[in-house]
LUMDREN-962086 format. One record per residue (C-alpha): x, y, z. Coordinates in steps of 0.5 Angstrom, whole numbers, plus 500, padded with zeros to 3 digits. Layout:
! LUMDREN-962086
<site><px>X</px><py>Y</py><pz>Z</pz></site>
...
***
This chain:
! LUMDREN-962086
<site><px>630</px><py>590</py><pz>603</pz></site>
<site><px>625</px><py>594</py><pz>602</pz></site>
<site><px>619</px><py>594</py><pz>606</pz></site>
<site><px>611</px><py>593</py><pz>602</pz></site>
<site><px>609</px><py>600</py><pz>606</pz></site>
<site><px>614</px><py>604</py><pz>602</pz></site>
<site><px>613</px><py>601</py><pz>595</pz></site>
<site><px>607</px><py>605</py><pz>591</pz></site>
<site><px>605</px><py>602</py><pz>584</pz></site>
<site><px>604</px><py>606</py><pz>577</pz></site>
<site><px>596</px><py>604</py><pz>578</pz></site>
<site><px>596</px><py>608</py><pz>585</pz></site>
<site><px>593</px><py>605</py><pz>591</pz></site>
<site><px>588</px><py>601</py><pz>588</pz></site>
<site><px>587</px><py>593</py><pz>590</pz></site>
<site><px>589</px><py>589</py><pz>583</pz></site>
<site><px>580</px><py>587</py><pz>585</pz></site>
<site><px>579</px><py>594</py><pz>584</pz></site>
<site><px>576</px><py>598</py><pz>578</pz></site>
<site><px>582</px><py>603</py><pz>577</pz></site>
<site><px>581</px><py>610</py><pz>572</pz></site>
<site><px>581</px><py>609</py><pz>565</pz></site>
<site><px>588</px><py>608</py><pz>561</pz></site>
<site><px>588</px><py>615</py><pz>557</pz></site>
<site><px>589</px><py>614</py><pz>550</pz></site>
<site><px>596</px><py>615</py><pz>547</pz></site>
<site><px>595</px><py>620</py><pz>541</pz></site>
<site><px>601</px><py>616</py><pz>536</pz></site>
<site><px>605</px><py>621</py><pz>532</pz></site>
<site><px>602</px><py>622</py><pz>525</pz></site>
<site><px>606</px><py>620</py><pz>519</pz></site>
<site><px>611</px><py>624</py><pz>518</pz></site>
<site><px>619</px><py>628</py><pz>518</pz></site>
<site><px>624</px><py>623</py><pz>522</pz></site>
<site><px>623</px><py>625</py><pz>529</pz></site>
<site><px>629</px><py>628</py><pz>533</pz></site>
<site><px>635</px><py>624</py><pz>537</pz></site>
<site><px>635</px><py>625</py><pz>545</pz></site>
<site><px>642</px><py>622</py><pz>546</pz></site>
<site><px>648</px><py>618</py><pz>541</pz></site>
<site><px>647</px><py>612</py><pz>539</pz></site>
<site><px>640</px><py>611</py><pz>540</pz></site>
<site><px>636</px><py>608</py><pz>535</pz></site>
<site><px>631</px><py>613</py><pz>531</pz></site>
<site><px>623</px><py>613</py><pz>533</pz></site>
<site><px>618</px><py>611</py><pz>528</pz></site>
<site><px>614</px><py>617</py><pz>526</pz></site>
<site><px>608</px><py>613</py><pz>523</pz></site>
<site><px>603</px><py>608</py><pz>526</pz></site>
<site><px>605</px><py>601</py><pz>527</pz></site>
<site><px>598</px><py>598</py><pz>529</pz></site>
<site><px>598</px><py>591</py><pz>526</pz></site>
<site><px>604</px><py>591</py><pz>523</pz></site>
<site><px>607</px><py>583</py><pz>522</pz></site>
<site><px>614</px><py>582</py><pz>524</pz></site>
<site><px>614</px><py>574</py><pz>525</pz></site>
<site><px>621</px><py>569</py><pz>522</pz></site>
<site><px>617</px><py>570</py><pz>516</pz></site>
<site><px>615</px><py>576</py><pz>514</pz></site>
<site><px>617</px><py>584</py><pz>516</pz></site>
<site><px>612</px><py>589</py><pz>514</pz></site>
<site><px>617</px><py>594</py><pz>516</pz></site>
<site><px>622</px><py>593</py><pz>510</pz></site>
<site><px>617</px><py>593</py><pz>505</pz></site>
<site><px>618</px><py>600</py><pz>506</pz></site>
<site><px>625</px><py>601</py><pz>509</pz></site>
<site><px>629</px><py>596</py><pz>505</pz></site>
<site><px>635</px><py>598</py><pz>500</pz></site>
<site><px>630</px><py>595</py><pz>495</pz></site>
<site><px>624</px><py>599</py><pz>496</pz></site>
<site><px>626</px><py>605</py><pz>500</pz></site>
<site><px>625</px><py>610</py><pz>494</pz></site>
<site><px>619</px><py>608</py><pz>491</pz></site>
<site><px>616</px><py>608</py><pz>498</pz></site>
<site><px>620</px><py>615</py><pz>501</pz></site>
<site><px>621</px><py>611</py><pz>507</pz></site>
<site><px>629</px><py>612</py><pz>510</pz></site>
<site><px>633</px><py>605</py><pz>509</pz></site>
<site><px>635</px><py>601</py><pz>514</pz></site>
<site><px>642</px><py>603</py><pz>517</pz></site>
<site><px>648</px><py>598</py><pz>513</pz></site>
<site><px>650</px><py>596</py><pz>521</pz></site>
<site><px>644</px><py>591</py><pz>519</pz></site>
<site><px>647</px><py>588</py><pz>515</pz></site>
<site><px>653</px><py>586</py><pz>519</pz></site>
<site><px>653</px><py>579</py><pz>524</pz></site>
<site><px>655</px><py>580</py><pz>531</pz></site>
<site><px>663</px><py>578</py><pz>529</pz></site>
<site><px>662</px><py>584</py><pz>525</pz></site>
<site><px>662</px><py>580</py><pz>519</pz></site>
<site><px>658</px><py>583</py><pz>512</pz></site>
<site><px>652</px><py>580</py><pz>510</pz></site>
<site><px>648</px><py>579</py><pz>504</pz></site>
<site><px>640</px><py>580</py><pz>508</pz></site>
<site><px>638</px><py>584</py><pz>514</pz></site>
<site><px>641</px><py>580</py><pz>520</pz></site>
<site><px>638</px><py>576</py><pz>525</pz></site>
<site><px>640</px><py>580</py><pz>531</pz></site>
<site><px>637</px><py>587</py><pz>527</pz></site>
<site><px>630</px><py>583</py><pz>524</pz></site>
<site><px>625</px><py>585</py><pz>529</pz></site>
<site><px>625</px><py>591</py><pz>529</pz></site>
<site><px>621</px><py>594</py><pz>534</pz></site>
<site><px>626</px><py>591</py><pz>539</pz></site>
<site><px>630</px><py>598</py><pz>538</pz></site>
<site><px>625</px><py>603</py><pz>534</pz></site>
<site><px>618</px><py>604</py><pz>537</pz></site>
<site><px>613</px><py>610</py><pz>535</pz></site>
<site><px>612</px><py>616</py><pz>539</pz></site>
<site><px>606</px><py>618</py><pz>543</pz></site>
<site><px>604</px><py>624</py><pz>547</pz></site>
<site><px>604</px><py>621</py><pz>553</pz></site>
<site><px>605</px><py>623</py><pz>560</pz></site>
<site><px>611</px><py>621</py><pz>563</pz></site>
<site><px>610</px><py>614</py><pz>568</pz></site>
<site><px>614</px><py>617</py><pz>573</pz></site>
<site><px>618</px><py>624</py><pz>574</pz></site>
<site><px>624</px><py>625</py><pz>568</pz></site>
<site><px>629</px><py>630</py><pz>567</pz></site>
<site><px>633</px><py>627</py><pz>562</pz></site>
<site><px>637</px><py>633</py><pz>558</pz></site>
<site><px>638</px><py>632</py><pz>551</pz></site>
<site><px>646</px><py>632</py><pz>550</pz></site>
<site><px>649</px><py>639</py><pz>545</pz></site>
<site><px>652</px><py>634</py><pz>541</pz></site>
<site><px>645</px><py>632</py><pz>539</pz></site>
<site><px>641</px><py>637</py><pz>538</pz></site>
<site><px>638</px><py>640</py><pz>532</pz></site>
***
């Protein structure tokens, strides 16, 4: 069991009634060329802003760009075929349920400082 002295929280040592420092903004990355992958089999980032996009049971601003019917007029990349496959393995006809939120997986990138200390290497097979 972990004793409360040894714990230490992200926001440092200030009480929760405390005015902490100010969040530093995250510049997200600009609409741009796809951005590179760490490790195999990790979903790609967004390279584009995301701030308001509605992704809901009824509607998904993300394949108003990104589905196979709209993604070369919009210059966006499709959605991957394993989109289109239920849990079983089974094709289907629209995007699956389990891959319609996209940002379950996809998220944007930002230049922010690291929450805690990484040394995460990219693997050779990955690199560019």
């Amino acid at each position: 069991m972990i004793n409360a002295e040894e714990l230490s929280s992200l926001r440092g040592d200030h009480p929760l009634d405390e005015v902490s420092k100010v969040a530093e903004k995250k510049n997200w990355a600009k609409d741009g060329e796809p951005i590179s992958r760490n490790y195999v089999q990790q979903p790609p980032l967004i390279p584009h802003k995301i701030k308001g996009y509605q992704i809901n049971l009824k509607f998904n601003k993300c394949l108003s760009c990104h589905s196979w019917k709209k993604y070369r007029e919009s210059g966006a990349t499709k959605i991957s075929q394993t989109h289109f496959k239920d849990r079983d393995g089974n094709d289907l006809a629209e995007v699956s349920a389990r891959r319609y939120f996209c940002t379950q997986c996809h998220v944007p990138q930002a230049n922010a400082k690291p929450l805690v200390e990484n040394t995460f290497k990219p693997v050779d097979a990955v690199k560019n």
